[in-house]
C-alpha positions in Angstrom: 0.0 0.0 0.0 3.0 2.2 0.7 2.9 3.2 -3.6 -0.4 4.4 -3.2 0.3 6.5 -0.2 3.1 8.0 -1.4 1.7 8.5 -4.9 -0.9 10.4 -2.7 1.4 12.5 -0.7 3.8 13.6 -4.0 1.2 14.1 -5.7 -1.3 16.5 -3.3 0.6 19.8 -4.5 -0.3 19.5 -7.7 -3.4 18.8 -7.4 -5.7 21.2 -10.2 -2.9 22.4 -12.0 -2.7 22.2 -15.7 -0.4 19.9 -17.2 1.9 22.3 -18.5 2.6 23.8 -15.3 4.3 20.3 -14.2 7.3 18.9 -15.7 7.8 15.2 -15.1 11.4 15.6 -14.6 11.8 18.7 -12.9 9.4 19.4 -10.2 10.3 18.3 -6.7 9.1 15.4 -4.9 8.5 16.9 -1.8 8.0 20.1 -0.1 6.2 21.5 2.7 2.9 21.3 0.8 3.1 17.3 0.8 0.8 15.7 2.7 -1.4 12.4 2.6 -5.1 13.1 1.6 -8.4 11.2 1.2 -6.6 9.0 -1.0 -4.6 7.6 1.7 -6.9 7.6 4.2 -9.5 5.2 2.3 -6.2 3.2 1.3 -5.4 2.5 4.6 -9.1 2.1 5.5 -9.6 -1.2 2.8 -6.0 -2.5 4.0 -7.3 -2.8 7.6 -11.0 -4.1 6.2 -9.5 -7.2 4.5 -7.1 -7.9 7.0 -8.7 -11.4 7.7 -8.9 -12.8 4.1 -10.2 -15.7 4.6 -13.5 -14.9 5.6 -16.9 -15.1 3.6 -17.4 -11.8 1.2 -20.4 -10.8 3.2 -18.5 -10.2 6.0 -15.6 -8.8 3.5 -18.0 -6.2 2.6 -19.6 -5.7 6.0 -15.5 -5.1 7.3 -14.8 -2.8 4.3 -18.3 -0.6 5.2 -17.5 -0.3 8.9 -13.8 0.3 8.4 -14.5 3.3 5.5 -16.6 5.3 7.7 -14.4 4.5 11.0 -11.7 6.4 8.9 -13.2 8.8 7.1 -14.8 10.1 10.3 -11.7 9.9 11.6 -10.1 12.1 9.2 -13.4 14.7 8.1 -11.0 17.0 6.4 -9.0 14.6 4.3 -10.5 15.9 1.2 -13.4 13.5 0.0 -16.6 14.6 -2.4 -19.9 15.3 -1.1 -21.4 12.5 -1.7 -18.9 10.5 -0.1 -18.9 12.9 3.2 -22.9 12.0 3.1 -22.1 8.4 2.7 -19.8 8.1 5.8 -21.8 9.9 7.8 -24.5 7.7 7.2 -26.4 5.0 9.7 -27.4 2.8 6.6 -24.5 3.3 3.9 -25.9 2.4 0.4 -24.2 2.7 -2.9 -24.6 5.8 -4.9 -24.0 4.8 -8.8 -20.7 7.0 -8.6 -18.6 6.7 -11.6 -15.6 8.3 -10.5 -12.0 7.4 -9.2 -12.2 6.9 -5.4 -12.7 3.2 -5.4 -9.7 2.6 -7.8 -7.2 5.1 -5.8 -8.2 3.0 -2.4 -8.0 -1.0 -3.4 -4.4 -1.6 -3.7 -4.5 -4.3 -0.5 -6.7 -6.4 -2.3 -3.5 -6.7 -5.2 -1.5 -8.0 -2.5 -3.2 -10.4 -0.3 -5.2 -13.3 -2.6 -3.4 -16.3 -4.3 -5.5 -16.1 -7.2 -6.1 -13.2 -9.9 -9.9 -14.7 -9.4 -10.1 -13.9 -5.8 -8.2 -10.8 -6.5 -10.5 -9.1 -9.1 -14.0 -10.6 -6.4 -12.8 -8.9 -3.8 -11.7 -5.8 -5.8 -15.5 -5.5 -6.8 -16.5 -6.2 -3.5 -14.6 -3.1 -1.7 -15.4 -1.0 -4.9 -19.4 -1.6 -5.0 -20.0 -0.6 -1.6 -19.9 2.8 -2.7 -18.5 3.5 -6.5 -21.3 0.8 -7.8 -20.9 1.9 -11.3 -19.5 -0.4 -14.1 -16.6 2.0 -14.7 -15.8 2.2 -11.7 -16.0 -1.6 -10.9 -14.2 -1.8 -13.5 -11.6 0.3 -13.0 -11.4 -0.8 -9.2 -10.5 -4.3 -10.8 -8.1 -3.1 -13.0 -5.7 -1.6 -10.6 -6.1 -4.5 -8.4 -5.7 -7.3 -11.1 -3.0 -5.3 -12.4 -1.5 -5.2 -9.0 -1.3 -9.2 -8.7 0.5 -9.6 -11.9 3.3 -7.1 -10.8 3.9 -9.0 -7.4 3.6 -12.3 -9.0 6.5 -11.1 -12.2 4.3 -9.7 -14.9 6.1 -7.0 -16.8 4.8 -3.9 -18.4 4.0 -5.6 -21.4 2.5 -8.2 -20.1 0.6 -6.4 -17.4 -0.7 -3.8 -20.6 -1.8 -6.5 -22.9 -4.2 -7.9 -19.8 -5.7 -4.5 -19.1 -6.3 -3.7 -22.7 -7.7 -7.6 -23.6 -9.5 -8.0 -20.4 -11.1 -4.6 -19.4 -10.8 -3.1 -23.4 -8.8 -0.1 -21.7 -7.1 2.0 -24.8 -3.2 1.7 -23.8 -2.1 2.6 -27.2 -1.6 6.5 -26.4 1.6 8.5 -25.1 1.8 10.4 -22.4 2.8 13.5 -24.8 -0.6 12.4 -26.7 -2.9 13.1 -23.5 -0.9 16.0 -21.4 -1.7 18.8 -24.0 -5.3 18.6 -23.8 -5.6 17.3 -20.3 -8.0 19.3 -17.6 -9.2 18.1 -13.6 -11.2 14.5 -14.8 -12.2 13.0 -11.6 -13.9 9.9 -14.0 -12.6 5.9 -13.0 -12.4 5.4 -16.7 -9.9 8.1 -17.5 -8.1 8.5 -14.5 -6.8 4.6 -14.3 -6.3 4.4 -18.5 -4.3 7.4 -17.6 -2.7 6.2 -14.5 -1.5 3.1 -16.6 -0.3 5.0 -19.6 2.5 6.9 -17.1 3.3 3.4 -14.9 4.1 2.1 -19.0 6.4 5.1 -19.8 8.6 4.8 -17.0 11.7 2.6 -15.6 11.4 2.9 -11.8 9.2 3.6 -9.0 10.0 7.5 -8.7 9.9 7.7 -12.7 6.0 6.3 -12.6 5.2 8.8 -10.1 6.2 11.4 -11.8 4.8 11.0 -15.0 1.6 10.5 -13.1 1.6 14.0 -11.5 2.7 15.7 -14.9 -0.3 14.7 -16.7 -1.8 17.5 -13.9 -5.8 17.8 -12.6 -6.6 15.0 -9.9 -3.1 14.4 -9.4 -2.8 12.9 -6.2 -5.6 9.9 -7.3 -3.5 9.7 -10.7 0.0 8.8 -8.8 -2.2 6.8 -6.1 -3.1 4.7 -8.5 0.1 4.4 -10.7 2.0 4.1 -7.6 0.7 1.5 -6.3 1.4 -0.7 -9.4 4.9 0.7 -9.6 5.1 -0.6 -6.2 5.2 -4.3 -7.1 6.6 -4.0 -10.5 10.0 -1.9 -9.3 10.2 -1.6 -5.7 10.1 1.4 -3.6 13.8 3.4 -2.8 14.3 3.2 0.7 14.9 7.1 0.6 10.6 7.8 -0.5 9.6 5.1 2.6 11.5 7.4 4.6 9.4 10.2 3.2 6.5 8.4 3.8 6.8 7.6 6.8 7.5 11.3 8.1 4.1 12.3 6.7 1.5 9.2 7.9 0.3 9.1 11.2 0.7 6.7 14.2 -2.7 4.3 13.4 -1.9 4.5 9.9 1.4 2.7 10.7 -0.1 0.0 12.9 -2.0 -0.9 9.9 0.5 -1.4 7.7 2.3 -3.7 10.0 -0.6 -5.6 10.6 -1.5 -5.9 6.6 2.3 -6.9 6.4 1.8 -9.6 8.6 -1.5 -11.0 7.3 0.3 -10.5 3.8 3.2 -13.0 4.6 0.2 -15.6 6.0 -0.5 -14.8 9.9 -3.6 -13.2 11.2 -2.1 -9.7 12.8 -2.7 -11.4 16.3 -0.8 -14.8 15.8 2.9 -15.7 17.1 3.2 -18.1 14.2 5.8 -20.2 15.1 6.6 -23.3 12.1 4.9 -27.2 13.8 7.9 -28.6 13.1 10.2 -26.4 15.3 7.5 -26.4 18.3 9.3 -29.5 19.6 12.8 -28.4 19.0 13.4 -25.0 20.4 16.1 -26.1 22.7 18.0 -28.0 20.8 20.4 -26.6 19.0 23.2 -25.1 20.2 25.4 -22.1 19.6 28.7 -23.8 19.1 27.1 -24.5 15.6 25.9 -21.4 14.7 27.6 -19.2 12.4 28.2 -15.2 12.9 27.5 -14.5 9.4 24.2 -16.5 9.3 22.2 -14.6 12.1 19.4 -12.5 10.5 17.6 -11.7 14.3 18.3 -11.6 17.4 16.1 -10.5 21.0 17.8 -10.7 23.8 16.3 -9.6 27.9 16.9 -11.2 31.2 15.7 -14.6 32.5 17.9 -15.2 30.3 15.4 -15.1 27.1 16.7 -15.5 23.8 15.0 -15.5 20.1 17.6 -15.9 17.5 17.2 -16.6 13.5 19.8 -18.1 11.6 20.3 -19.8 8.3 22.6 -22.7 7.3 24.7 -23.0 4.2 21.7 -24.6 2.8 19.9 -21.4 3.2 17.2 -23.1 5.6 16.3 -21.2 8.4 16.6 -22.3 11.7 15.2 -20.7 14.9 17.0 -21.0 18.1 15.1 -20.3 21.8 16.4 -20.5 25.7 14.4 -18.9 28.7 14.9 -19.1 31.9 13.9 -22.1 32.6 17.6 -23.5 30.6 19.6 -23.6 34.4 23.1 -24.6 31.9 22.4 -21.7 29.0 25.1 -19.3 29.9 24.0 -16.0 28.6 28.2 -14.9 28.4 28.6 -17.4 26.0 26.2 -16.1 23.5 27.8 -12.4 23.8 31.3 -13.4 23.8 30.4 -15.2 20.3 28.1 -12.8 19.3 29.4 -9.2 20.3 27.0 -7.6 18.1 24.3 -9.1 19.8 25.3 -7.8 22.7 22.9 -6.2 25.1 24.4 -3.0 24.9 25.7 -3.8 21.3 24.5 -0.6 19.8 27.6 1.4 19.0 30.0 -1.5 19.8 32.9 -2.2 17.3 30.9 -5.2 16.1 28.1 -3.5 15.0 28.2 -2.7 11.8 26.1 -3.8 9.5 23.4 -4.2 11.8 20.4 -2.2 13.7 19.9 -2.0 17.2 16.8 -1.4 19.1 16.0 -1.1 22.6 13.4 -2.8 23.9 12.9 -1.3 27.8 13.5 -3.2 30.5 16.6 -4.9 29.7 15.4 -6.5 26.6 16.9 -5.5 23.0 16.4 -6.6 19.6 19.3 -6.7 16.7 18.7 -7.7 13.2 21.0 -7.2 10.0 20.5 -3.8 7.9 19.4 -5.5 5.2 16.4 -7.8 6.9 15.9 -4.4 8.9 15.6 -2.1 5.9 12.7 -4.7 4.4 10.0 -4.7 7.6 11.0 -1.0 8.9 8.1 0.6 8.2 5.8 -2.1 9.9 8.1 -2.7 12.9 8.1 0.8 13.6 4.0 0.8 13.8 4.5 -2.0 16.6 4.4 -0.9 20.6 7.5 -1.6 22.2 5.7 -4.0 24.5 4.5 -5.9 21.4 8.0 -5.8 19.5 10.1 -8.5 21.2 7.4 -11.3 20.3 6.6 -9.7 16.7 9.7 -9.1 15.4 9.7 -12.9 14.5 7.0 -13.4 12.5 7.4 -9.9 10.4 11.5 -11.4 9.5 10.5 -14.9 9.0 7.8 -14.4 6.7 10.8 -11.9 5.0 13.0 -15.0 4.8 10.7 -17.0 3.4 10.0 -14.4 0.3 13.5 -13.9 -0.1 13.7 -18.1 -0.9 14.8 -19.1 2.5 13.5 -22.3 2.7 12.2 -23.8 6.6 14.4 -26.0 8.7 12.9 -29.5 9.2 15.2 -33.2 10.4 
């Protein structure tokens, strides 16, 4: 969901500005004018609707109703349309036949979650409909979302054009320089997403998408909502814009992103998912064994009470545990081979490389840069109290995506 926000955010400046005003190369991503806006708002509010997948759609839809208003009352001034405002405040929310882009700019969880682009493009309806019950709009919705789950799953811009344009008939045939000239403030699904989808095809990176997005000018934060959030899966997002983002969303916005990233990598946001076949082997293995260079995690607190990841030169994961109840762990032995997993390993000469985080109350949590750099703005949503349990399941379902395989005798 992060390309959508940030899509929204670079984009809010801009908004009603003629095309010409904007150049795609020139204009500066942020400024003190940046700021997140209905679009994110409603983002956030589907992400935290369909956080438990698996349930039947009529209590998908049921979620996705009480979660929209529950943020957009939330957030009054976020910027929505006036139907909309009358909508939220409603006691028996019905759909109003709208036409227009706000389903599309909000649905980019449902890309993400579902294993199947069937499920993907059923629940896409379903959080579109609620309100935005038009077939443009549906269709729209279902675009972004379909096109979504191609981009995560490898599709490439070709392949993700030549689905949009066979299965939704969307016109992809026309260059950005085509459509800028002659471009004015079109709030319409149908035009904003072919447009969205002409800039995400012109472009080589995530920042690149963006851009192009924004220069076609009018609704310009929903156009770079909704190309950014496709960019998002198809290139990535620099570690410098999460930054940015991050800066500019608020507190509860975070928690639920970390709890979509955890129900994203398989876990219900409440679950210590721990693999069955490690349940009856958390004490034995032992840190002779273990090599330095193969620790991804590490939480450490008094008892003693240890968490640690590692992986072997098979590249399976392994998980290593001792409480207090271990009366021979020695807790020195662990530091002396693991300075950098020291308790107060923060700015020790073994450090580097790696990200230190204290807990409170004599507990810490280290983990490498680069496992760090992947769940950081999730684990940064997640109470301190909550962290030294969480941590786990946020890197292991990392692991696992990056082709880490589980450790099983």
């Amino acid at each position: 969901m992060l390309g959508a926000i940030l899509g929204d955010i670079i984009g809010s400046p801009y908004e009603k500005r003629h095309a010409t005003s904007v150049n795609a190369n020139d204009f500066p991503l942020f400024s003190e004018n940046s700021r997140f806006t209905d679009d994110t708002v409603m983002t956030i509010a589907i992400g935290e609707g369909l956080l438990y997948r698996y349930i039947p759609n009529d209590m998908i839809q049921e979620n996705i109703i009480s979660s929209i208003q529950n943020w957009g009352r939330k957030y009054p001034h976020a910027g929505y349309g006036k139907s909309f405002k009358h909508w939220i405040e409603s006691k028996n929310p019905q759909p109003y036949g709208s036409f227009a882009n706000g389903a599309a700019m909000r649905v980019s969880s449902a890309g993400w979650l579902y294993k199947s682009l069937e499920k993907t493009l059923e629940v896409a309806k379903i959080t579109a409909e609620v309100t935005h019950n038009h077939p443009d709009a549906i269709k729209g919705t279902q675009a972004v979302a379909g096109a979504i789950f191609l981009a995560r799953n490898g599709a490439n811009q070709k392949e993700i054009k030549d689905f949009i344009m066979t299965y939704f008939s969307y016109n992809l045939n026309q260059k950005l320089a085509e459509i800028i000239p002659n471009h004015g403030f079109d709030i319409t699904c149908a035009d904003t997403v072919r447009d969205a989808f002409i800039a995400l095809l012109e472009a080589e990176s995530f920042e690149q998408a963006v851009r192009n997005a924004v220069s076609i000018g009018g609704d310009t934060d929903t156009l770079a909502a909704i190309c950014g959030s496709i960019a998002e899966p198809l290139f990535g997002i620099p570690d410098k814009l999460i930054q940015e983002a991050e800066k500019r969303i608020t507190s509860d916005m975070k928690a639920v992103l970390c709890n979509f990233f955890i129900e994203r990598y398989g876990d219900g946001p409440e679950e210590i998912w721990i693999p069955e076949q490690w349940k009856e082997k958390l004490e034995n293995h032992f840190i002779s064994t273990i090599n330095p260079k193969n620790i991804w995690g590490c939480s450490v607190g008094y008892g003693p009470d240890i968490d640690m990841l590692y992986t072997d030169e098979q590249n399976k994961i392994h998980y290593f545990h001792a409480s207090g109840l271990n009366d021979d762990f020695d807790i020195g032995l662990l530091e002396n081979k693991f300075p950098a997993l020291d308790n107060f390993g923060e700015n020790n000469e073994h450090s580097k490389g790696w990200k230190w985080i204290y807990l409170g109350c004599g507990h810490s949590l280290q983990m490498k840069d680069s496992l760090y750099k992947k769940i950081r703005p999730y684990i940064k949503a997640i109470p301190e109290y909550e962290m030294y349990n969480k941590w786990f399941t946020l890197s292991l379902k990392v692991l696992l995506r990056m082709g880490y395989s589980l450790y099983s005798e």
